[in-house]
N, C-alpha and C positions, 0 to 999 in steps of 0.2 A: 791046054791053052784055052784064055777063056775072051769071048768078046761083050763088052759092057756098054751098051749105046741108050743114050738120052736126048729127050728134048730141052729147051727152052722157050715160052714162048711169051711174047711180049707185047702190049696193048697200052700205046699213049692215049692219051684224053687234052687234043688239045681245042683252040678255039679255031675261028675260020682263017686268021693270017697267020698261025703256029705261030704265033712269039707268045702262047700264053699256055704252061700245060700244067692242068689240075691233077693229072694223075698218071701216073707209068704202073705199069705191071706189069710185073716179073712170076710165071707160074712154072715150076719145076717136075720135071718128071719122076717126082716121089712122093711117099708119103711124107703129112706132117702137117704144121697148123694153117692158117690164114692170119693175116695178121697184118691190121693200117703202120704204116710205117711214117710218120711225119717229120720232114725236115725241111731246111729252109725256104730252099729255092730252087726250080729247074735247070740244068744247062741241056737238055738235046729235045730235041722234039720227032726225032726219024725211030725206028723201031731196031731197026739193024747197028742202031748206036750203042756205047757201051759207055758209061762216064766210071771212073775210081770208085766212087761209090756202092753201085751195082757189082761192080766185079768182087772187089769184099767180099761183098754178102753171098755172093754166089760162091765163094770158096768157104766160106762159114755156114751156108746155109742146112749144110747136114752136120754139123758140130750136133753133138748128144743135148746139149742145150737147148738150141735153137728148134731143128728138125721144121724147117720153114717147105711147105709146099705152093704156098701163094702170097705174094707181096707185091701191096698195094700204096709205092711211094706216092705221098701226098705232100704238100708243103703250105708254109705261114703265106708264101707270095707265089702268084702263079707266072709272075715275069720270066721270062727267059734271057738269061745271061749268059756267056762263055769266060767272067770274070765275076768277082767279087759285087755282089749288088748294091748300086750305089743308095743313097739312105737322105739324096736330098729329093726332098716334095714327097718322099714315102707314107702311104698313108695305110690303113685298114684294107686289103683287097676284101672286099665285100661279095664280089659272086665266088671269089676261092673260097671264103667262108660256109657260102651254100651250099658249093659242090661239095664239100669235107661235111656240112651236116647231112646231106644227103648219103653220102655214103656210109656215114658213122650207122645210120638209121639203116640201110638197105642191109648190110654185115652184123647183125648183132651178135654175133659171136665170134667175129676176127677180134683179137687183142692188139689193143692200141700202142703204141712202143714212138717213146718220142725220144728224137734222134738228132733235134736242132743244135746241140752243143753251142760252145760261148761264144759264139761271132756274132757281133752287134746287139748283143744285152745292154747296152745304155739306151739305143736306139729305142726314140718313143712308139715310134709306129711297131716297134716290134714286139716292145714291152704291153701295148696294148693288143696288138693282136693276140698276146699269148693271152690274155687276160680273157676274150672274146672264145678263145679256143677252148679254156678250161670251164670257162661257165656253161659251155654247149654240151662239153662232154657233160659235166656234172646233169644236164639236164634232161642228157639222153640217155645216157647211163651211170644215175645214181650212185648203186650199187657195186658196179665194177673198177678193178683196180689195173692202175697204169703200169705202164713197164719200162724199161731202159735196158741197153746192151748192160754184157756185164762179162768179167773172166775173174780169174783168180786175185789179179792184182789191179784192177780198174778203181779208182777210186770219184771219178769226174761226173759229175749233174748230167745226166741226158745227153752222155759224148753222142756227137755225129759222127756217121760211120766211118769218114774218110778217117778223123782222127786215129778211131778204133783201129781199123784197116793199119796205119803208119806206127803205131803206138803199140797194140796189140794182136799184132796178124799174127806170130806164131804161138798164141796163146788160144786153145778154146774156148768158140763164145754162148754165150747161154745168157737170158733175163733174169731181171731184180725188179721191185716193186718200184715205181718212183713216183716220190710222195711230193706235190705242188707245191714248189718253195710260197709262201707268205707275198713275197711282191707280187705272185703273178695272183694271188685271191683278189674276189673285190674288194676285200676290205684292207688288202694290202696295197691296192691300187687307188682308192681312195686317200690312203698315207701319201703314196709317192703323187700323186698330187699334189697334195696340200705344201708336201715337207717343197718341191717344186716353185708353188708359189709366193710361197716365205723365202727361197731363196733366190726368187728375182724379185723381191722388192726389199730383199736386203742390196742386191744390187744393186738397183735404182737409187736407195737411200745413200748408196757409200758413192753412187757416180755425182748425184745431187752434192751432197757433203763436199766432195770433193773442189765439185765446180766452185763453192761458195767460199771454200777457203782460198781460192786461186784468186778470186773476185774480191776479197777482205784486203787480201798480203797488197795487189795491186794498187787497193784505194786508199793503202795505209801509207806508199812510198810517197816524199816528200816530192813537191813541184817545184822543179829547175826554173829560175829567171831567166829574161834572156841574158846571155853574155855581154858584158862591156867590149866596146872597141878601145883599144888602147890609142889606135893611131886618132890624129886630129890634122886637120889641116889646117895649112899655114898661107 
């Protein structure tokens, strides 16, 4: 009979009211790589907490693939949610951006694995943040290439893990290279601009248009006299 005992041990980074966490780490008692893990957004801020997320990965982390000894969840927004994050007044978080270049900088040798999958890809503040994300890597590490989950049958952009986790848990998981789609370059982000601003002032143009034909029809319909009285008196 044999006994197999391990640690887990866990180290948030948050601000001084914890509703803001820039980093969680998850360090496994085995061999294996290091590795930044970015996804969207925080839900827990306490250490003895576990979100879907985290548990995944901890069931996949010794996958022949993976073989994760240190993971160091980062995210686009350092807000803390226990729901879906909402997306009005959403802006660039700008010190989450520091702290992720900082750390990019401090690990030059964890491999970077982006994990934010497709939740709120319209969203501008998030289309821009990725855009802010990819130019810093590009700036700090040139040379090196990205990564994404991957199994035998995955076929999804950058799945986030929970997806993974519900989609592909009894499949094992292992990386793939993942190549920066076009919109999130600058010079794709430049387009979605532009294409952006031509289509609010085709807007404008078709609301103007609009008003003016309402404003035509109106001053075209004929003016009623007033009515005769029939009665007269006698």
């Amino acid at each position: 009979m044999k006994e197999v005992t391990g640690t887990l041990t866990t180290t948030i980074i948050t601000n001084d009211e914890e509703n803001r966490v820039f980093e969680i780490c998850r360090e496994f008692d085995n061999d294996g790589e290091e590795v930044i893990l970015l996804t969207l957004y925080p839900t827990l801020t306490t250490p003895n907490s576990f979100d879907l997320s985290s548990v995944h990965l901890i069931n996949h982390a010794a996958d022949e693939g993976l073989q994760l000894r240190k993971v160091h969840f980062v995210f686009l927004f350092s807000k803390v949610v226990s729901t879906k994050l909402s997306t009005r007044g959403l802006k660039v978080d700008v010190e989450n951006m520091e702290y992720l270049r900082g750390l990019i900088t401090k690990l030059p040798e964890a491999k970077i694995i982006i994990s934010y999958g497709s939740s709120m890809h319209n969203c501008p503040a998030v289309i821009e943040s990725k855009v802010e994300l990819f130019k810093m890597i590009k700036e700090l590490r040139p040379k090196d290439a990205l990564w994404q989950l991957d199994t035998e049958d995955m076929e999804e952009e950058a799945p986030h893990i929970l997806f993974a986790g519900i989609r592909y848990n009894n499949q094992f998981w292992g990386l793939r290279h993942y190549t920066i789609p076009h919109r999130y370059t600058e010079t794709g982000y430049k387009e979605y601009l532009a294409n952006k601003e031509e289509a609010r002032e085709r807007f404008i143009q078709n609301v103007l248009g609009h008003k003016k034909e309402v404003v035509d029809v109106v001053e075209e319909k004929p003016k009623r006299g007033k009515k005769k009285n029939d009665n007269t008196e006698s």
